[in-house]
C-alpha atoms as an extended CHARMM CRD file, in Angstrom:
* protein
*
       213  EXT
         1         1  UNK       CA            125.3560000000       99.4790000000       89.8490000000  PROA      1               0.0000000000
         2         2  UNK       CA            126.8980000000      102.6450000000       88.8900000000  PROA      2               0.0000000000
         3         3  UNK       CA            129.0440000000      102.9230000000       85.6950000000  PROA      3               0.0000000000
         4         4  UNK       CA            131.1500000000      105.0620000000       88.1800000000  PROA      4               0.0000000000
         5         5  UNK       CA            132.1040000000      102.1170000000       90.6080000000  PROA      5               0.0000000000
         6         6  UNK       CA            132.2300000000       99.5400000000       87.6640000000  PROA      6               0.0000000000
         7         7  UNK       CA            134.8940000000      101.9760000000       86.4790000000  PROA      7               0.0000000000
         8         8  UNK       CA            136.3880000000      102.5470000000       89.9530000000  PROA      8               0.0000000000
         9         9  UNK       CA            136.9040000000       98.8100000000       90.1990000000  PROA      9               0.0000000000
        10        10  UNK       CA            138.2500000000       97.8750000000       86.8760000000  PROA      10              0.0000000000
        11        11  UNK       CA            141.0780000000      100.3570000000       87.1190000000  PROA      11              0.0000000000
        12        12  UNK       CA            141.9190000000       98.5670000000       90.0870000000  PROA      12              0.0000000000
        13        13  UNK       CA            142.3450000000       95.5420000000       88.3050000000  PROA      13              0.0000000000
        14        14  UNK       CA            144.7350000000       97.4560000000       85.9740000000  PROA      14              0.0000000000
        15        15  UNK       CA            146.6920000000       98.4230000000       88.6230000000  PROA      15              0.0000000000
        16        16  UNK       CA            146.8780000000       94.9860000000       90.1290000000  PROA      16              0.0000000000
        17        17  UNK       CA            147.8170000000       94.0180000000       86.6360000000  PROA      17              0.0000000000
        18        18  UNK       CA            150.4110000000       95.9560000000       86.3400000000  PROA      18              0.0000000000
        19        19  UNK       CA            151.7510000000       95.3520000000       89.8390000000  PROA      19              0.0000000000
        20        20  UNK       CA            151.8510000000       91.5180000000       89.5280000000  PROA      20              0.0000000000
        21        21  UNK       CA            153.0750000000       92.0720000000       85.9980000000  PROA      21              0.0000000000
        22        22  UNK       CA            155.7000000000       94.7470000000       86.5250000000  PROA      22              0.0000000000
        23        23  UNK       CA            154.4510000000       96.3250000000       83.6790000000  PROA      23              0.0000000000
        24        24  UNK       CA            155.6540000000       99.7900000000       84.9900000000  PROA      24              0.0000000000
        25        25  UNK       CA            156.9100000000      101.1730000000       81.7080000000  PROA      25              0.0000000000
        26        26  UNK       CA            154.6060000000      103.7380000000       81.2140000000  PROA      26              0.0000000000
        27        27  UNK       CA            153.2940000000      102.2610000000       77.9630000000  PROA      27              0.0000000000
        28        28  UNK       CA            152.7660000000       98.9550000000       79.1700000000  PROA      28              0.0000000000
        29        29  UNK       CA            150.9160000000      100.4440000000       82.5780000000  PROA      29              0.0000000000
        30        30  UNK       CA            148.6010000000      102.3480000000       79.9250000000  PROA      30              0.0000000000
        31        31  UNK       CA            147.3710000000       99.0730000000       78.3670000000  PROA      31              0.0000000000
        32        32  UNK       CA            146.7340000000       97.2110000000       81.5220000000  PROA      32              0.0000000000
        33        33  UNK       CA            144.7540000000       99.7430000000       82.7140000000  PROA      33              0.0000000000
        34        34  UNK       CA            142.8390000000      100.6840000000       79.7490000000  PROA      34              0.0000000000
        35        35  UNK       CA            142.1170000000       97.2150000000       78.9150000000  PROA      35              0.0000000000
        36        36  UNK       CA            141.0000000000       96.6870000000       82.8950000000  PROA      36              0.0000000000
        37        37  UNK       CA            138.8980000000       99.6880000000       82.4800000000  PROA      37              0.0000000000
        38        38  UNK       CA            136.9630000000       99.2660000000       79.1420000000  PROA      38              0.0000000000
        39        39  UNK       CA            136.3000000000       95.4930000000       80.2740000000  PROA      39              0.0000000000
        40        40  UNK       CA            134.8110000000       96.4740000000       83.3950000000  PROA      40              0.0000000000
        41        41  UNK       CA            132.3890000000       99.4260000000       81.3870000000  PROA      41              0.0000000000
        42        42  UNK       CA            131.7300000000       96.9250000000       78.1770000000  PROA      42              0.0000000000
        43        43  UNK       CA            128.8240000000       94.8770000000       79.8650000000  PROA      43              0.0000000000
        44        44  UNK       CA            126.7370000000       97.4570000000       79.8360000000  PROA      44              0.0000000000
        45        45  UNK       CA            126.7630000000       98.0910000000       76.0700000000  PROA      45              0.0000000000
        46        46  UNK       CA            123.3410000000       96.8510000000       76.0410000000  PROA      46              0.0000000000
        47        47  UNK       CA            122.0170000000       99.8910000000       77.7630000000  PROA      47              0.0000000000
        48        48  UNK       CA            122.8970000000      103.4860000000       77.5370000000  PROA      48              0.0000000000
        49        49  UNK       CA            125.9570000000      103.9520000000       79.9950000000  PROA      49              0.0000000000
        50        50  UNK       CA            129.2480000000      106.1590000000       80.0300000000  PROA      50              0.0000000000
        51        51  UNK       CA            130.2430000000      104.0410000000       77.4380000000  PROA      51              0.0000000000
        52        52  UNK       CA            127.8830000000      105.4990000000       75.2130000000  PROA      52              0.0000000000
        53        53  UNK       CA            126.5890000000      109.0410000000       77.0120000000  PROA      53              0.0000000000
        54        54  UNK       CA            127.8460000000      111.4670000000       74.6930000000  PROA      54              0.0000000000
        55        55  UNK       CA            125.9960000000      109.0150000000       71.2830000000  PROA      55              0.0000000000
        56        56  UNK       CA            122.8440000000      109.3040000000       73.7840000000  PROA      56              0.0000000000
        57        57  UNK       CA            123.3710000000      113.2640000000       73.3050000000  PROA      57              0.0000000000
        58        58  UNK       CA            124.0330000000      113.0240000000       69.8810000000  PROA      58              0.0000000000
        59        59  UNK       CA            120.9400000000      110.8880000000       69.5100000000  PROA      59              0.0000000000
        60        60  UNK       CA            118.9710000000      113.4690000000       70.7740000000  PROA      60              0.0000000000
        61        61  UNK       CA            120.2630000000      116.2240000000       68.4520000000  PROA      61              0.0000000000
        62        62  UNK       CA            119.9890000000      113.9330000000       65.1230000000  PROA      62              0.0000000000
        63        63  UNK       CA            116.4090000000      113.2170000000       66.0670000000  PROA      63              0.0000000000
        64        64  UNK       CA            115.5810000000      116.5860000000       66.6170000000  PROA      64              0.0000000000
        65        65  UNK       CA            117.5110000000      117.6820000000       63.6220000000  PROA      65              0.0000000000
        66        66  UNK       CA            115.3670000000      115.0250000000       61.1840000000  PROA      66              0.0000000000
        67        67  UNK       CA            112.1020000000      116.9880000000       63.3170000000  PROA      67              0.0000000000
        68        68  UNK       CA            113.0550000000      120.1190000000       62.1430000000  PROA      68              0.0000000000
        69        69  UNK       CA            114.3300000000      119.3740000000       58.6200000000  PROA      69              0.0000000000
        70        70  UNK       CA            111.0740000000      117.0340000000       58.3970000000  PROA      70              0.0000000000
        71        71  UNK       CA            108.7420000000      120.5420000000       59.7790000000  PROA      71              0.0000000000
        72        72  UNK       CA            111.1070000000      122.6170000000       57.2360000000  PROA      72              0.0000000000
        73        73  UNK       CA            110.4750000000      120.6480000000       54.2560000000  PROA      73              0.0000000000
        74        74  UNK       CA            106.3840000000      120.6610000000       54.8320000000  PROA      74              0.0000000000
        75        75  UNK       CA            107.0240000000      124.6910000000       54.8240000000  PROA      75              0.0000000000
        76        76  UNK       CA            108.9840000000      124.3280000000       51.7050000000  PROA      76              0.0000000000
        77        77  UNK       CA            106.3320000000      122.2780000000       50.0020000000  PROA      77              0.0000000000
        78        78  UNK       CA            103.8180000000      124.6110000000       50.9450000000  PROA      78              0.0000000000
        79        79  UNK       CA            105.1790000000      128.0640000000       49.7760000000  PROA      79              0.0000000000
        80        80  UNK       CA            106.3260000000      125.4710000000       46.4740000000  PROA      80              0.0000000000
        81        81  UNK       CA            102.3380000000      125.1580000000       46.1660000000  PROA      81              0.0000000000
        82        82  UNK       CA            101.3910000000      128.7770000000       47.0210000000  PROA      82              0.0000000000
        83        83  UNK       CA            103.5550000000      130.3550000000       44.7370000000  PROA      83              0.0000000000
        84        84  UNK       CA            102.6430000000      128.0960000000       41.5360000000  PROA      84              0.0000000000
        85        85  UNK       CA             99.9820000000      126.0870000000       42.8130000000  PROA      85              0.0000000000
        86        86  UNK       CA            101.7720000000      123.0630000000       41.3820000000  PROA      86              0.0000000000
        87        87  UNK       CA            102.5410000000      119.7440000000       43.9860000000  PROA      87              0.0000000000
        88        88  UNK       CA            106.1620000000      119.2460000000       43.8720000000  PROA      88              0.0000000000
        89        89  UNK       CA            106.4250000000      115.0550000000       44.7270000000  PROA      89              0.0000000000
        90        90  UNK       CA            110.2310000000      115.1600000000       45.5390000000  PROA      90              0.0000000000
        91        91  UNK       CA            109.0950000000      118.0180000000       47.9880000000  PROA      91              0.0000000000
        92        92  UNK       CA            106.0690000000      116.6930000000       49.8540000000  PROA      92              0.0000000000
        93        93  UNK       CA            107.9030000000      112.8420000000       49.3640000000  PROA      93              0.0000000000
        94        94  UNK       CA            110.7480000000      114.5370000000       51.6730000000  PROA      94              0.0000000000
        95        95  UNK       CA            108.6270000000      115.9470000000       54.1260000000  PROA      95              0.0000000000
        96        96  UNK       CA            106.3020000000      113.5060000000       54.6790000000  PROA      96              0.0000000000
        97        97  UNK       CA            108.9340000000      110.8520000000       55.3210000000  PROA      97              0.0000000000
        98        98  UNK       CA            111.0000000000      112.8870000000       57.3390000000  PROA      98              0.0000000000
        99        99  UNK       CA            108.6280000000      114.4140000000       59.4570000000  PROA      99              0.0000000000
       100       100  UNK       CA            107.2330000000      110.0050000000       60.0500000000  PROA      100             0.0000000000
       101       101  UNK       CA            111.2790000000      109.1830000000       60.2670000000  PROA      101             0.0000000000
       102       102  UNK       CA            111.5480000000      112.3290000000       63.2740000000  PROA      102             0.0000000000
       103       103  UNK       CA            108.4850000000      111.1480000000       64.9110000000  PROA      103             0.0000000000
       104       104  UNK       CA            108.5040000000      107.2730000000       64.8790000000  PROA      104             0.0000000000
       105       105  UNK       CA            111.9210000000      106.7660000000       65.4450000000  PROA      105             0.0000000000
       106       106  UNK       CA            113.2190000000      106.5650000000       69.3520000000  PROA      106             0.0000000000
       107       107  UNK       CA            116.4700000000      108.3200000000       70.7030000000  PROA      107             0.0000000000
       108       108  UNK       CA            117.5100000000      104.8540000000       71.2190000000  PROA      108             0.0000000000
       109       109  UNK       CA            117.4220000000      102.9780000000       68.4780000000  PROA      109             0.0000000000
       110       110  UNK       CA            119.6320000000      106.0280000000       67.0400000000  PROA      110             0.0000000000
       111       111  UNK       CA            121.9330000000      106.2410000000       69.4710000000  PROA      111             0.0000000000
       112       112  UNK       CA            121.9210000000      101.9310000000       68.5370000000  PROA      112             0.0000000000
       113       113  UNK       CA            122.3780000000      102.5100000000       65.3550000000  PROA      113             0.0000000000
       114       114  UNK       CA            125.2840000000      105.3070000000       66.0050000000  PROA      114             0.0000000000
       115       115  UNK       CA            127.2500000000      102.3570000000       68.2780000000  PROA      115             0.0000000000
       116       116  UNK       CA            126.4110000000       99.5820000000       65.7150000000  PROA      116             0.0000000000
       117       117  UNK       CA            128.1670000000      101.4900000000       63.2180000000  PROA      117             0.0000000000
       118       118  UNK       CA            131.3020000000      101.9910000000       65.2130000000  PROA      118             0.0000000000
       119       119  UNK       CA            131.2820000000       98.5560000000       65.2340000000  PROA      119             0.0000000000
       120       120  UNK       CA            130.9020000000       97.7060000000       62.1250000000  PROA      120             0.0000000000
       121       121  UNK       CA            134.0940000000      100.1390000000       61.3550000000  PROA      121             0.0000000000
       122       122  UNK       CA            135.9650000000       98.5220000000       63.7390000000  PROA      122             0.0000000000
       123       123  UNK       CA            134.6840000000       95.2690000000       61.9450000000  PROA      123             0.0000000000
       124       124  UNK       CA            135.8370000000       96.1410000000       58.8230000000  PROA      124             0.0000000000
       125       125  UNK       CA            139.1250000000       97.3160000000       59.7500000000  PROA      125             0.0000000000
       126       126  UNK       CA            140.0850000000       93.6440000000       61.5420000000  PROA      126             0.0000000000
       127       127  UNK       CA            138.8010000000       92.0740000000       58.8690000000  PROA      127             0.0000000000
       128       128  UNK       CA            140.3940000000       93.9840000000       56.1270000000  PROA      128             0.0000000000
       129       129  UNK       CA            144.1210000000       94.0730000000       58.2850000000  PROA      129             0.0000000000
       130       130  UNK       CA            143.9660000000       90.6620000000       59.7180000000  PROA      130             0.0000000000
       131       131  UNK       CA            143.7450000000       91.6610000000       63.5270000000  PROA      131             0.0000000000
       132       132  UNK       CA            141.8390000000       89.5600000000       65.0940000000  PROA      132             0.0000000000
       133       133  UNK       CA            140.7940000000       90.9060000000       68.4080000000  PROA      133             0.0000000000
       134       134  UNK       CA            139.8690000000       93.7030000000       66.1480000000  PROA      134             0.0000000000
       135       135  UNK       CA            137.5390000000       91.9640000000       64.3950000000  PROA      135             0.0000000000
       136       136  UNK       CA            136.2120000000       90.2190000000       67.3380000000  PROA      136             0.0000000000
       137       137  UNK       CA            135.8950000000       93.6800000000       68.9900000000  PROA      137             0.0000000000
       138       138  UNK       CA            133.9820000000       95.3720000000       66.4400000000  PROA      138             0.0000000000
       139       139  UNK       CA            131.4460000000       92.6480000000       66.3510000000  PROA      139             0.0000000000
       140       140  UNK       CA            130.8620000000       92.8080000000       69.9560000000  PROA      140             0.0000000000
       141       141  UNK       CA            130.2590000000       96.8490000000       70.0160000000  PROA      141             0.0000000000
       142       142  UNK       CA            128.0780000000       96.2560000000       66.7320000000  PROA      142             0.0000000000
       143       143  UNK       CA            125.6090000000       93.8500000000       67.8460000000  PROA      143             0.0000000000
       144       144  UNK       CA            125.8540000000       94.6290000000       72.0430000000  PROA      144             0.0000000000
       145       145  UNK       CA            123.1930000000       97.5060000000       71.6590000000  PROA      145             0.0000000000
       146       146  UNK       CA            120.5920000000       95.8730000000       70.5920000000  PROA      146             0.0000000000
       147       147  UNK       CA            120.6540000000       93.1350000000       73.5040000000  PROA      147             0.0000000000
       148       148  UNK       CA            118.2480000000       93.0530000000       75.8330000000  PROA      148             0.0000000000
       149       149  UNK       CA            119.8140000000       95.1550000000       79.1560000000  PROA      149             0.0000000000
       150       150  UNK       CA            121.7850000000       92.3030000000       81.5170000000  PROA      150             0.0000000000
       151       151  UNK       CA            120.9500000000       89.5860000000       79.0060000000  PROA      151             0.0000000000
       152       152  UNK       CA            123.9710000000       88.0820000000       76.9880000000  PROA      152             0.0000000000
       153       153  UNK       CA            126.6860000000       90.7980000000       77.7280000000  PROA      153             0.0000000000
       154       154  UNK       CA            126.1150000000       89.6880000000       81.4040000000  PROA      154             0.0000000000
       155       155  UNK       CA            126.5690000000       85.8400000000       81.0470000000  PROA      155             0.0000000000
       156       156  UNK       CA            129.9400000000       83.4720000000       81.6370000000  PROA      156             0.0000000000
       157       157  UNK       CA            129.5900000000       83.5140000000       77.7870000000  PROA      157             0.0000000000
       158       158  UNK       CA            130.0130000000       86.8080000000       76.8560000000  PROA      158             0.0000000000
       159       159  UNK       CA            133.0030000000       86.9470000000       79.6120000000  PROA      159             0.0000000000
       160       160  UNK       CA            134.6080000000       83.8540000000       77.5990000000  PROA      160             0.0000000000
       161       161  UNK       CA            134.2240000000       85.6440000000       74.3530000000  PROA      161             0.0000000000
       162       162  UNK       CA            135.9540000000       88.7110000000       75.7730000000  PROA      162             0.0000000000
       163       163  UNK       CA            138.7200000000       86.6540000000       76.9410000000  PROA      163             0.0000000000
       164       164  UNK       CA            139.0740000000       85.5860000000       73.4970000000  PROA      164             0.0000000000
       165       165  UNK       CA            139.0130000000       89.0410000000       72.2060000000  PROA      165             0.0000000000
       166       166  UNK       CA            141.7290000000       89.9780000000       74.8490000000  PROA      166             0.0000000000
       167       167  UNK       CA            144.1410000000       87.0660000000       74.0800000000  PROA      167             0.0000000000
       168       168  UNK       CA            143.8060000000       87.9870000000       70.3640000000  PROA      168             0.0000000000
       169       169  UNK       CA            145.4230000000       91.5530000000       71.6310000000  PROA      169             0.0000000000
       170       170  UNK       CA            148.0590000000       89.7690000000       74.1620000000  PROA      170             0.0000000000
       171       171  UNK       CA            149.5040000000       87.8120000000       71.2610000000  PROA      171             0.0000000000
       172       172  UNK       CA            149.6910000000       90.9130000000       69.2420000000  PROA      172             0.0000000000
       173       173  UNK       CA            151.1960000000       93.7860000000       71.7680000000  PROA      173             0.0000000000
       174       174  UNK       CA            153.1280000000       90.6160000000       73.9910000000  PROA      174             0.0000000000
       175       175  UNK       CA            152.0650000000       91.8450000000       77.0640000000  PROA      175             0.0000000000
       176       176  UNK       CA            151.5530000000       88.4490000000       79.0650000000  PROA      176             0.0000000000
       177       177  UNK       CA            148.5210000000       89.0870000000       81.4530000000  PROA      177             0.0000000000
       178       178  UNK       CA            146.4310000000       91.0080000000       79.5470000000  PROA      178             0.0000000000
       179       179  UNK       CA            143.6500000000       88.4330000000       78.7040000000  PROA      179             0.0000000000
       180       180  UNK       CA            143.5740000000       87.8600000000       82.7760000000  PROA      180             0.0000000000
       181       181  UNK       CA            143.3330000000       91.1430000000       82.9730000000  PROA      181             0.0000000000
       182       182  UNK       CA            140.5910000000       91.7890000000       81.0820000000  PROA      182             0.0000000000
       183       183  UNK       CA            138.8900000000       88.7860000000       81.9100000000  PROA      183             0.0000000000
       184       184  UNK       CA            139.0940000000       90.3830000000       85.8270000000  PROA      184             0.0000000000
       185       185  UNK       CA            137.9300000000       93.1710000000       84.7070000000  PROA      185             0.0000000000
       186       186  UNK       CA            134.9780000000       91.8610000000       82.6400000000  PROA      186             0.0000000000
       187       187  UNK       CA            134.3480000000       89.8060000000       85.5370000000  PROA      187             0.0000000000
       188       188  UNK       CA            134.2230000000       92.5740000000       87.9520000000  PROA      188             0.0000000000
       189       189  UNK       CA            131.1930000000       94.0610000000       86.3970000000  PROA      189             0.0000000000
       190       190  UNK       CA            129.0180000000       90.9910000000       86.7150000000  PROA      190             0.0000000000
       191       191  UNK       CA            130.1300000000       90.1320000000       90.0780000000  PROA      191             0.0000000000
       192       192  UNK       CA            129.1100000000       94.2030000000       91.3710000000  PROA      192             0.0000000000
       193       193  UNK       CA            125.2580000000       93.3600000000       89.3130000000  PROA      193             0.0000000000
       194       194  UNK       CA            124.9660000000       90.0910000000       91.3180000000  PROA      194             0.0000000000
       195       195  UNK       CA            124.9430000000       92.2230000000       94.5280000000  PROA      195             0.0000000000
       196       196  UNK       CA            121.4760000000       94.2280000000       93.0860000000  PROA      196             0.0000000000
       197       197  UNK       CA            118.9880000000       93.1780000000       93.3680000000  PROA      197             0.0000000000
       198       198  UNK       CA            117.6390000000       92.5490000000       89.7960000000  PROA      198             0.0000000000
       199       199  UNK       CA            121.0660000000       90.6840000000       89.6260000000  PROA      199             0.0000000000
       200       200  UNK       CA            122.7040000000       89.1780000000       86.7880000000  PROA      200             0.0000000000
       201       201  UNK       CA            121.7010000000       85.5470000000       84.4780000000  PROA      201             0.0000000000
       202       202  UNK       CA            124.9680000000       84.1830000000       84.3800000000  PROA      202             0.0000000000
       203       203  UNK       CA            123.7890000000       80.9220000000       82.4160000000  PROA      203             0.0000000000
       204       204  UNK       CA            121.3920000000       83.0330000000       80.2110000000  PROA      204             0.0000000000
       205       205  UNK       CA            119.6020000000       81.5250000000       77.7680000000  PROA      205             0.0000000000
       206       206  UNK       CA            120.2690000000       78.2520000000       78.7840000000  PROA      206             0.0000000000
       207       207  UNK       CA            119.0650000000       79.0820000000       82.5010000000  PROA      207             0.0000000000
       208       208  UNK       CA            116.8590000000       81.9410000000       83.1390000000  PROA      208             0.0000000000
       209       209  UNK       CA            117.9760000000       81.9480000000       86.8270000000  PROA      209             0.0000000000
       210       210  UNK       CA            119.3220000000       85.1290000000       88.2600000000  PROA      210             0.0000000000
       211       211  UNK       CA            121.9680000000       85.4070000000       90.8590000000  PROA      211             0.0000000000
       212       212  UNK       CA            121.6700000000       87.7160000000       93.2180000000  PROA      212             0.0000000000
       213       213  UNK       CA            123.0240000000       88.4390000000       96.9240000000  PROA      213             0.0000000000
């Protein structure tokens, strides 16, 4: 399903949210529906998504960029050798392991390692102030990426762990609703995969079924 409709749905949510809430201070209205939103995207963590579009970009350039600097250094080394005919270790070291680091490594596993260490940020801050859902949060974004695509981000476990994130953030900002909320919208997500037809393991790993319509 699209990240477009998963998005389209979960700010639905938020607005049901708020309705059945009354949340209509404009404050309050901006959590529901950010919360709604995010919760419907967040499943799809494990795969590159709007969530994570613009890191996929960046990806791109900082492999590109090691290329370059990896192609640059060799062409260092060399006019190093040229002009003094002396080898210059720190030089050809460089190069060589750039130009292997540019070549081996995939635009995924950077733009992984660029969302892992949001994460771990956002880790380190709700550990270091005591938030909770923070903590929770961070640890989610930092090890999400490097799940297999509809595996545990896509199970009744991962929605439960949400919902624990969530209610972590209700207690803080009192806004009663909001783990419902983003449970809905969490929810949302998995229910749109089950209509595809690789559909979604709800039970996984315990039960490698998938549930599909």
């Amino acid at each position: 399903m699209k990240g477009s409709t998963h998005l389209a749905i979960g700010t639905m949510v938020g607005v049901a949210g708020i309705a059945y809430q009354g949340a209509y201070e404009p404050w309050d209205a901006a959590w529901y529906l950010s919360v709604a939103a995010f919760s419907s995207l967040s499943p799809d963590l494990d795969a590159p998504s709007m969530l994570t579009r613009k890191l996929t970009a960046a990806s791109r350039f900082l492999r590109g960029l090691v290329v370059w600097a990896g192609s640059a250094s060799i062409v260092v080394a060399l006019i190093a050798y040229l002009s003094d005919r002396l080898v210059h270790p720190e030089l050809v070291t460089a190069a060589v392991a750039l130009t292997l680091l540019g070549l081996i490594a995939r635009q995924g596993v950077i733009r992984n390692l660029l969302v892992s260490g949001i994460g771990a940020c956002l880790f380190y801050t709700g550990m270091n102030d005591s938030i909770g859902w923070l903590l929770g949060f961070g640890l989610y974004v930092a090890i999400a990426p490097w799940l297999k695509h509809r595996g545990l981000t896509h199970t009744l476990w991962a929605t439960a762990a949400w919902g624990w994130i969530a209610w972590e953030l209700e207690q803080q900002l009192l806004l009663p609703g909001l783990t419902v909320t983003a449970i809905m919208g969490y929810a949302s997500h998995l229910l749109l995969d089950i209509i595809t037809p690789q559909g979604v393991r709800l039970l996984y790993p315990l039960w490698n079924k998938s549930w599909k319509l």
